[in-house]
N, C-alpha and C positions, 0 to 999 in steps of 0.2 A: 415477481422477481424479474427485475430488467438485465442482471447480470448474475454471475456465480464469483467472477474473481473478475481484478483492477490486476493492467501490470503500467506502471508510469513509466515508460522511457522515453523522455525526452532527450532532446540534445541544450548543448549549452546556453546558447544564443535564445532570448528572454525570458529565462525562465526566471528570473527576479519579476519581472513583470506576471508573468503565470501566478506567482506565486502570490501575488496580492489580491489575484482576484477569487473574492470571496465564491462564486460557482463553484471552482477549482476546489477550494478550501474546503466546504462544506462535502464536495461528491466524498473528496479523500474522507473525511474522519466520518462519514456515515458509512461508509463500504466498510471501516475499522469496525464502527458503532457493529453493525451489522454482520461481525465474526466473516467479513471476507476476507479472501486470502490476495496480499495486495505482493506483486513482484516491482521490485524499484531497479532502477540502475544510478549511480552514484548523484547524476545529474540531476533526478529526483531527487536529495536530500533537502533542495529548500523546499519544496513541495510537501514533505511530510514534515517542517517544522514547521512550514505557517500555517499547517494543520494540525498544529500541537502533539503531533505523534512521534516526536525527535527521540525522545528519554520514552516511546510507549513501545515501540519496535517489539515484539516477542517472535514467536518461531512459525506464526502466521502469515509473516511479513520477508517475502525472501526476495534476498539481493541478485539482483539476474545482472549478471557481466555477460562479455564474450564470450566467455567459457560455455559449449557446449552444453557442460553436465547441471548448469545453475538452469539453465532455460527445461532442460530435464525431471529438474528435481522440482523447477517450481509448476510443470503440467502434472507431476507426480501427487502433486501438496493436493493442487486442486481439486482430485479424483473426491476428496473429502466433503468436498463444497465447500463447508464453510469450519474455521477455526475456532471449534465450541471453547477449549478452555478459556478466549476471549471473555466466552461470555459472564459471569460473573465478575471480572475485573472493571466490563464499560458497565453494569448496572449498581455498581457502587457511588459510581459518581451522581 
């Protein structure tokens, strides 16, 4: 295990271009594969749809703004490692 949890905060400026490059693509939806717990900030949204994970978001997956208590809740989530009830949803497919 190379990591326990992804958090993507990018800023604005190429993140269309991020978002094409298949590296990128694949890290994100194997860290999902893989029941980690991934922190996004808004900026990340095309990053988790050109990782097919737009419509997959569950309560593994938290939204880190400004707000204090989101960067809080998502070292909190972590403490878990990883978001087992993922796991039977990604081995369906």
């Amino acid at each position: 295990v190379l990591f326990d949890a992804v958090a993507l905060l990018p800023g604005d400026k190429g993140i269309q271009k991020l978002a094409r490059h298949s590296p990128v693509r694949d890290f994100i939806s194997d860290a999902f594969a893989h029941c980690k717990f991934i922190g996004y900030n808004t900026a990340a949204e095309p990053l988790l749809e050109s990782a097919g994970l737009a419509e997959s978001k569950d309560d593994g997956c938290i939204e880190i703004d400004i707000i204090e208590d989101s960067c809080a809740r998502f070292i909190e989530r972590c403490r878990d490692l990883r978001y087992w009830p993922r796991e039977d949803a990604v081995n369906k497919v």
